[in-house]
MIDOLO-133662 format. One line per field, with one value per residue (C-alpha): x, y, z; residue number from 1; chain. Coordinates in pm, 1 decimal, always signed. Example, Ala and Ser with C-alpha at 12.3 -4.5 7.8 and 13.67 -1.06 7.14 Angstrom:
BEGIN
px: [+1230.0/+1367.0] $
py: [-450.0/-106.0] $
pz: [+780.0/+714.0] $
num: [1/2] $
cadena: [A/A] $
This chain:
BEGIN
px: [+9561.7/+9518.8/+9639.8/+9458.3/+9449.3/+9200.2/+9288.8/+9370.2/+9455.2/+9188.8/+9357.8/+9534.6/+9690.3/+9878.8/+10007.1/+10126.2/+10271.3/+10472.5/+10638.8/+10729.2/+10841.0/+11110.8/+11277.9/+11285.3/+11658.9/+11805.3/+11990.3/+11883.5/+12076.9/+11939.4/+11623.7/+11623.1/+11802.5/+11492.3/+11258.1/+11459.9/+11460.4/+11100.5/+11018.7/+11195.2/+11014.5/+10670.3/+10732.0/+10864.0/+10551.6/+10317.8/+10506.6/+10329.9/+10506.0/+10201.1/+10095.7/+10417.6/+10435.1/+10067.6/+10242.2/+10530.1/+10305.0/+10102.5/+10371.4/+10542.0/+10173.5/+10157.0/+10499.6/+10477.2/+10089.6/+10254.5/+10576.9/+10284.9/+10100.1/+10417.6/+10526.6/+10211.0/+10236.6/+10526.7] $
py: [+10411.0/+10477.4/+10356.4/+9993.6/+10001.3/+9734.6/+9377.3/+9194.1/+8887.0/+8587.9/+8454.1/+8763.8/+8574.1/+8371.8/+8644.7/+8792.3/+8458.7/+8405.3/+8745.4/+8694.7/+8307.3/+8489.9/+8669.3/+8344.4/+8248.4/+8633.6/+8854.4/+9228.4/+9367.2/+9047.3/+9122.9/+9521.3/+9423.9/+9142.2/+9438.5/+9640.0/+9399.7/+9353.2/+9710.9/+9779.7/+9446.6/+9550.8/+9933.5/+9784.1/+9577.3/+9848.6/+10065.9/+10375.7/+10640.8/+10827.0/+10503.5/+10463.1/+10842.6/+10783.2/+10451.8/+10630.7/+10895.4/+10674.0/+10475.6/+10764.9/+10891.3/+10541.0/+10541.0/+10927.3/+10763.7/+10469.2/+10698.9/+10938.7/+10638.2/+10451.8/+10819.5/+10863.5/+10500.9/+10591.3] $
pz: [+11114.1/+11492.3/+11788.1/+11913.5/+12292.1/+12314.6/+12311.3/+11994.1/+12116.7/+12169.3/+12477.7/+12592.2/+12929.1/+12617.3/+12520.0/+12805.2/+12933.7/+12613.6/+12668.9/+13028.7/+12930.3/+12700.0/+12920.7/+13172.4/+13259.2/+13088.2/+13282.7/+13341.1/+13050.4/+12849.0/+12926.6/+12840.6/+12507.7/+12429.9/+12537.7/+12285.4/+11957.0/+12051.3/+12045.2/+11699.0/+11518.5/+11623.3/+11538.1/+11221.9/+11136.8/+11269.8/+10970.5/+11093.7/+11234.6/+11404.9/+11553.4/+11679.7/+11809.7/+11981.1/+12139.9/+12238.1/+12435.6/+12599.0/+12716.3/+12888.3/+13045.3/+13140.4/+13308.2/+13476.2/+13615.2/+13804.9/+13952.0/+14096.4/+14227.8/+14373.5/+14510.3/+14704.3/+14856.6/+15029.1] $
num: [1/2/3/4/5/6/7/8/9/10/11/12/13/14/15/16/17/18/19/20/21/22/23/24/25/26/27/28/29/30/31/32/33/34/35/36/37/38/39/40/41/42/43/44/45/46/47/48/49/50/51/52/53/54/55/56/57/58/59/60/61/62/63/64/65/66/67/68/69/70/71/72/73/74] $
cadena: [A/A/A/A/A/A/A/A/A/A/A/A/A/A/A/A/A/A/A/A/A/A/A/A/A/A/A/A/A/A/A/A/A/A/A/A/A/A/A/A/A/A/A/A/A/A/A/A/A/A/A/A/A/A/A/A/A/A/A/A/A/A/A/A/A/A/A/A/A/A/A/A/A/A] $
């Protein structure tokens, strides 16, 4: 299996409003611990530990992309 980075989702705005709905009313550390479980379920039902390695990496390039671009705002 390989890494999806296109949309799976039908109505991908539901998708994205049902995760920002759950962490409506947490606290910071409540929201980082939701983030958390969240993480470890979907790795779980993904199953695949390359996938989840690809994931992982892409995340992190993802993360290191916007510091560089917030950096050179500044």
């Amino acid at each position: 299996m390989t890494l999806s980075t296109d949309s799976n989702f039908a109505r991908p705005d539901d998708a994205f409003r049902a995760i920002v709905e759950a962490h409506r009313g947490l606290s910071e550390a409540q929201s980082a611990d939701l983030d958390a479980a969240l993480v470890l379920i979907l790795a779980n039902h993904i199953g695949d530990i390359g996938v989840l390695r690809e994931a992982i990496a892409l995340a992190k390039r993802r993360m290191v992309t916007a510091d560089q671009q917030q950096q050179q705002q500044q």
